[in-house]
ZADO-1210 file (C-alpha; in nm, 4 decimals, padded with zeros to 6 digits):
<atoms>
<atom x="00.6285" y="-01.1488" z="00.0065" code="UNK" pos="1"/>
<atom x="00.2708" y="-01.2280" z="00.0903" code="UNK" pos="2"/>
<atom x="00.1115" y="-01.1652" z="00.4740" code="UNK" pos="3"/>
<atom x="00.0288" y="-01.4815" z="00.7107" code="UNK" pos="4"/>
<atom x="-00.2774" y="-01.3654" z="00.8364" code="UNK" pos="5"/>
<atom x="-00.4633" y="-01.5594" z="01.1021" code="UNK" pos="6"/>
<atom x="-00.8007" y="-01.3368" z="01.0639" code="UNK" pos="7"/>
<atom x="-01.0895" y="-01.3334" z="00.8356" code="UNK" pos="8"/>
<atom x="-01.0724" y="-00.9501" z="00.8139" code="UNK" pos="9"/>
<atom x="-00.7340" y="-00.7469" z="00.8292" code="UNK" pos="10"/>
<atom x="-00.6066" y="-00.6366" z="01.1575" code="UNK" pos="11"/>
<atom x="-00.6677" y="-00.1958" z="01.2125" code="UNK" pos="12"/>
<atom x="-00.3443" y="-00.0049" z="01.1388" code="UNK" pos="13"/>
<atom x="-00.1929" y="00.1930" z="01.3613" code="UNK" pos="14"/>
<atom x="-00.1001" y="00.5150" z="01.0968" code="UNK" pos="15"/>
<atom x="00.1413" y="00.8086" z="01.3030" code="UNK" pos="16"/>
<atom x="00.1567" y="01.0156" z="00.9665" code="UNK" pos="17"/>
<atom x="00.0137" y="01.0684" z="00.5898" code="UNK" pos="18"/>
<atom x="00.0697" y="01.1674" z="00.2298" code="UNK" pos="19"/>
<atom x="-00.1830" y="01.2241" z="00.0019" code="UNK" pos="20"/>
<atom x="-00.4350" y="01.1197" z="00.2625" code="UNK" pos="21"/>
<atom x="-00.6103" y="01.3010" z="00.5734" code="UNK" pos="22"/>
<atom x="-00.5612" y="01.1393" z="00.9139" code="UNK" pos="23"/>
<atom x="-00.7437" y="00.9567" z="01.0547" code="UNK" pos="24"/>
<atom x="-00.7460" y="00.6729" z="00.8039" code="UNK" pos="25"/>
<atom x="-00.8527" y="00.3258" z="00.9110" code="UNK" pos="26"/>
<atom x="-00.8651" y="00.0377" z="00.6885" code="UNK" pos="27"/>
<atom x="-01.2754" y="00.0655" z="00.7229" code="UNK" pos="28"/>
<atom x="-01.2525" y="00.3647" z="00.4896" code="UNK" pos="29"/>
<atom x="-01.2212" y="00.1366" z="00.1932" code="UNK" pos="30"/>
<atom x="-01.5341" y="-00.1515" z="00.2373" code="UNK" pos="31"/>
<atom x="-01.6696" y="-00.1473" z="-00.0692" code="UNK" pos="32"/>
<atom x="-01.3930" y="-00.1055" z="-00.3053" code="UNK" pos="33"/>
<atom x="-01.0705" y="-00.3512" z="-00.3723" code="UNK" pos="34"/>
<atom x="-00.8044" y="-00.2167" z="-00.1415" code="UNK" pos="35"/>
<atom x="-00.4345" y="-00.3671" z="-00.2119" code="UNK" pos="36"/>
<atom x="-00.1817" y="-00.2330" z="00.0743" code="UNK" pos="37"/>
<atom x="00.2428" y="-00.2627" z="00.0216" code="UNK" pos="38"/>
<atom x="00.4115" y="-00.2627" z="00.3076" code="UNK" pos="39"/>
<atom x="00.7717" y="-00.1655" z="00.2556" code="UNK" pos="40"/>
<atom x="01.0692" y="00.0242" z="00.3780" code="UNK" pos="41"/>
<atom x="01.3511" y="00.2165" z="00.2651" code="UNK" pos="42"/>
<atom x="01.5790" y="-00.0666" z="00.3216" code="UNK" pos="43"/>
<atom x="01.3735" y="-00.2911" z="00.0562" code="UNK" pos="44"/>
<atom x="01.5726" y="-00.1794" z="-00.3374" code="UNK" pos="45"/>
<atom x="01.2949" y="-00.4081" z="-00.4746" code="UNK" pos="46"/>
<atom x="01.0101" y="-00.1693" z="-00.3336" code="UNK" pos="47"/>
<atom x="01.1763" y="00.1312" z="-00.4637" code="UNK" pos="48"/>
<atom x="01.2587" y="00.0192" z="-00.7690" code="UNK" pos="49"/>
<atom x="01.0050" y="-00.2341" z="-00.9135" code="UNK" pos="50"/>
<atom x="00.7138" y="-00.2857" z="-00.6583" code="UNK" pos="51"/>
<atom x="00.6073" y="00.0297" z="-00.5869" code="UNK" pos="52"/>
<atom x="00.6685" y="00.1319" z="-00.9956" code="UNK" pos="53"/>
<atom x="00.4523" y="-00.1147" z="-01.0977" code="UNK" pos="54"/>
<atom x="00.1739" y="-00.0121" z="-00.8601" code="UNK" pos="55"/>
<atom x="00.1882" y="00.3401" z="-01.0094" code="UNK" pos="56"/>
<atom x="00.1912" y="00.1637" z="-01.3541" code="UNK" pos="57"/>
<atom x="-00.1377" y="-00.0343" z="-01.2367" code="UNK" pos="58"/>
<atom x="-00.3078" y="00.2210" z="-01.0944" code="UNK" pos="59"/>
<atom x="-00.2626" y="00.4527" z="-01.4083" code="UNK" pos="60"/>
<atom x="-00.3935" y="00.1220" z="-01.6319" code="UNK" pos="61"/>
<atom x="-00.7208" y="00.1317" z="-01.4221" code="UNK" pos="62"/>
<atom x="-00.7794" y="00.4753" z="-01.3469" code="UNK" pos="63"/>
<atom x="-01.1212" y="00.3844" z="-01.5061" code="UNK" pos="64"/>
<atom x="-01.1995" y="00.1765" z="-01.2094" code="UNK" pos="65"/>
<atom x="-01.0895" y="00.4115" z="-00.9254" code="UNK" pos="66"/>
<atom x="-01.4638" y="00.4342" z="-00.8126" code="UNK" pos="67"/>
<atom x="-01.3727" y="00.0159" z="-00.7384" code="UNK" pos="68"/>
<atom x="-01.0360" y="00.0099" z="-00.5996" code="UNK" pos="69"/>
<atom x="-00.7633" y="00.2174" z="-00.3839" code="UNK" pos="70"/>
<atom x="-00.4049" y="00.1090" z="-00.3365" code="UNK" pos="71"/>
<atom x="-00.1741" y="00.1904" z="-00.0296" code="UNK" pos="72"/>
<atom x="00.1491" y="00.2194" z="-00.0178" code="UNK" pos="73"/>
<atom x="00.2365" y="00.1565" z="00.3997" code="UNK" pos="74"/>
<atom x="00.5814" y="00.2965" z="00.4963" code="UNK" pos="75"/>
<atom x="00.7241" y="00.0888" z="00.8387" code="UNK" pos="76"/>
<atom x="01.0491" y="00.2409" z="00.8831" code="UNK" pos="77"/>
<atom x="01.1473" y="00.3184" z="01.2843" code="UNK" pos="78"/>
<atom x="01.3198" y="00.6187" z="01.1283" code="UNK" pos="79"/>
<atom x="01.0335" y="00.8129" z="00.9536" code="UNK" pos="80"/>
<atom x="00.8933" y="01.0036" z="01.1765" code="UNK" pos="81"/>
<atom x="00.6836" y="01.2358" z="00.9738" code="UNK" pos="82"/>
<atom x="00.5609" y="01.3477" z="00.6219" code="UNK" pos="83"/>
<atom x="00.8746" y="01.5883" z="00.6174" code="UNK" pos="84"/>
<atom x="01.1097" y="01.3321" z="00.6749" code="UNK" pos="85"/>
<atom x="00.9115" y="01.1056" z="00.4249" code="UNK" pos="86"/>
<atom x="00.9146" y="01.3473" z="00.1561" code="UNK" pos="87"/>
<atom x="01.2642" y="01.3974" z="00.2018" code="UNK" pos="88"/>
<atom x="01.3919" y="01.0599" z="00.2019" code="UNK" pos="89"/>
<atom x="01.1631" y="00.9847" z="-00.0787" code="UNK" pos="90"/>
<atom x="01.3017" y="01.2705" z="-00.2891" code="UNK" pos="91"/>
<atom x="01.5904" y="01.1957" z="-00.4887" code="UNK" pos="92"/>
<atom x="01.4211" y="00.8116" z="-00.5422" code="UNK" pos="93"/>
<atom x="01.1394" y="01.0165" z="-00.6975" code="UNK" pos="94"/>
<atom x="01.4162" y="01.2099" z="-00.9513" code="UNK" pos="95"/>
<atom x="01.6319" y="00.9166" z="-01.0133" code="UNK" pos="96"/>
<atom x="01.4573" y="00.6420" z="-01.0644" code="UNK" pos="97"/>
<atom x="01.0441" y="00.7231" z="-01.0408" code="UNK" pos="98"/>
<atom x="01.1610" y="00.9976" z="-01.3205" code="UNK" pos="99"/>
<atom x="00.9738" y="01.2668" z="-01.1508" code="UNK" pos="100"/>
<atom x="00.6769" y="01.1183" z="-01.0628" code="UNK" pos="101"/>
<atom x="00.5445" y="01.0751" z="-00.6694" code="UNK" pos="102"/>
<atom x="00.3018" y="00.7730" z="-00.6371" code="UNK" pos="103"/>
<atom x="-00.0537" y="00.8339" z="-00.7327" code="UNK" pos="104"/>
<atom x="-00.1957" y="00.6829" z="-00.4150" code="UNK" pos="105"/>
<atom x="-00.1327" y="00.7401" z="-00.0449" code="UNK" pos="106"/>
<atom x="00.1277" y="00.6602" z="00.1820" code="UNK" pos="107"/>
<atom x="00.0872" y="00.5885" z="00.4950" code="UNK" pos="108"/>
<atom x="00.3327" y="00.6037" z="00.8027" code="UNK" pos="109"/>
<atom x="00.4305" y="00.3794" z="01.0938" code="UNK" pos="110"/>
<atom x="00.7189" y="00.3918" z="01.2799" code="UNK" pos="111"/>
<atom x="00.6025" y="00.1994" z="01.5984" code="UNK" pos="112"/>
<atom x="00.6099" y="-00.1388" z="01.4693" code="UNK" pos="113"/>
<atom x="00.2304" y="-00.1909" z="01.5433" code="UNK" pos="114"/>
<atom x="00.1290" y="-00.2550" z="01.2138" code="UNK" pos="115"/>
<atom x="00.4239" y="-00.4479" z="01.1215" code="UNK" pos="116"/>
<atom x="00.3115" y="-00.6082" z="01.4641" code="UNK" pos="117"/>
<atom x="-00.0456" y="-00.6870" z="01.3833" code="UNK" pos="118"/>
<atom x="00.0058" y="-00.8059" z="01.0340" code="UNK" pos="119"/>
<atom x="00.2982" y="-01.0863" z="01.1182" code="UNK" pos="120"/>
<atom x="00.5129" y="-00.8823" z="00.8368" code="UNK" pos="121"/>
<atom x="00.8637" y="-01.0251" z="00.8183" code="UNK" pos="122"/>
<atom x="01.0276" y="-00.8389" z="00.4950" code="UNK" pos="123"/>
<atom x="00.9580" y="-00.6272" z="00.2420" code="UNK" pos="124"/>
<atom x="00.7309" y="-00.6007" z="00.0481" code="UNK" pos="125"/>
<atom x="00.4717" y="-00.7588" z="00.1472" code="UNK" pos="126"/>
<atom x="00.0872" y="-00.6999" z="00.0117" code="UNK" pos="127"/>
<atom x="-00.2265" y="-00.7729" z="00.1644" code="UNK" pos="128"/>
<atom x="-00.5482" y="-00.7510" z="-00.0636" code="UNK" pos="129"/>
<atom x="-00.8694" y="-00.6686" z="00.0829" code="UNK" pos="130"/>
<atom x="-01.2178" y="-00.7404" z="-00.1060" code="UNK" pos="131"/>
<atom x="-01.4627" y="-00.4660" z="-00.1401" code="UNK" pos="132"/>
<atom x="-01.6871" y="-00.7146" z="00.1534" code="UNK" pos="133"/>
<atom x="-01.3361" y="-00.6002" z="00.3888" code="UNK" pos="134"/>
<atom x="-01.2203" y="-00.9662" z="00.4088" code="UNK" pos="135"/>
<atom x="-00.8214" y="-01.0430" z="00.3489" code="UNK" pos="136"/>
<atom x="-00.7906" y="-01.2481" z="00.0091" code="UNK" pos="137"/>
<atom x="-00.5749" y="-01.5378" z="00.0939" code="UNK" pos="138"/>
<atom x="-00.2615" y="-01.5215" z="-00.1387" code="UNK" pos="139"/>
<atom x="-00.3942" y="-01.1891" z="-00.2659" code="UNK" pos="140"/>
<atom x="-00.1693" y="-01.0142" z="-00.4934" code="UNK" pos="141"/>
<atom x="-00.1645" y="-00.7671" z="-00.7739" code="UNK" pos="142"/>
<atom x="-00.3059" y="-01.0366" z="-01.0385" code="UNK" pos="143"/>
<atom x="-00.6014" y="-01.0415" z="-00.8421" code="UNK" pos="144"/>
<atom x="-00.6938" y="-00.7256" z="-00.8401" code="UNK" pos="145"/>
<atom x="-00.6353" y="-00.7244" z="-01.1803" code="UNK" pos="146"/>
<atom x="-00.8339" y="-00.9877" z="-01.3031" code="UNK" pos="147"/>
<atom x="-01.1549" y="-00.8610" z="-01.0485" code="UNK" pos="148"/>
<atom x="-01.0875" y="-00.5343" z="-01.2246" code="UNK" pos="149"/>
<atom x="-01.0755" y="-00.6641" z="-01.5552" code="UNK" pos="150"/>
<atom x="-01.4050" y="-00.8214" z="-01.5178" code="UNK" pos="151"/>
<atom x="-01.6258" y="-00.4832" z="-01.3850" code="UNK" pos="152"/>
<atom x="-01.4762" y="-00.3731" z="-01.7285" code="UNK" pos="153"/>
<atom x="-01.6840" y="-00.6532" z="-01.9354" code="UNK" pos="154"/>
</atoms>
């Protein structure tokens, strides 16, 4: 699912908790560098189990380019509170079906709606791309990033 947004440059999140990333974090950290965020939630089977896979996948295939891009992943569940309870929930998807591996990027944590709010997000997931000049890409998805990677390779 792609984001309606109706600004130029993305709305600020509102982040209540962290893995794999010190707080605070505000989307201003990443200017400079592609930045693709997935919204999802534990309610969302295609997150779990092909989304955010493939975004590990990707971000393994460029690990070259870190310097030029950072992924997201944004958890909105009400429910998760905290890291703890993120980590715990996140657990036995990590055995069964991420075979053992967490995500290579940060996750981020919302449970007040705000950024769900802000971002007009209606299901899951849902990916916003960001340009290293901090503008949303319009229709911005994973092939995007790609191909801009792609071409700092040539």
């Amino acid at each position: 699912m792609q984001v309606r947004l109706h600004h130029f440059c993305p709305p600020a999140w509102h982040v209540t908790g962290a893995l794999d990333a010190e707080l605070p974090i505000k989307i201003e950290d990443f200017k400079g560098k592609w930045l693709l965020v997935e919204f999802w939630g534990f309610s969302c089977y295609a997150c779990l189990t092909k989304s955010l896979p493939e975004l590990a996948a990707f971000h393994a295939e460029f690990q070259d380019q870190i310097d030029h891009f950072q992924i997201i992943s944004f958890n909105l569940d009400r429910d998760v509170e905290s890291e703890e309870q993120l980590t715990a929930r996140l657990a036995p998807i990590v055995k069964a079906a991420w075979k053992g591996k967490k995500l290579p990027f940060p996750t981020l944590i919302d449970e007040t709606a705000k950024t769900q709010e802000a971002y007009g997000i209606s299901g899951f997931p849902t990916i916003v791309l960001v340009d290293p000049k901090g503008h949303v890409v319009k229709d911005g998805n994973l092939e995007d990033l790609r191909e801009a990677l792609e071409s700092l390779r040539r």
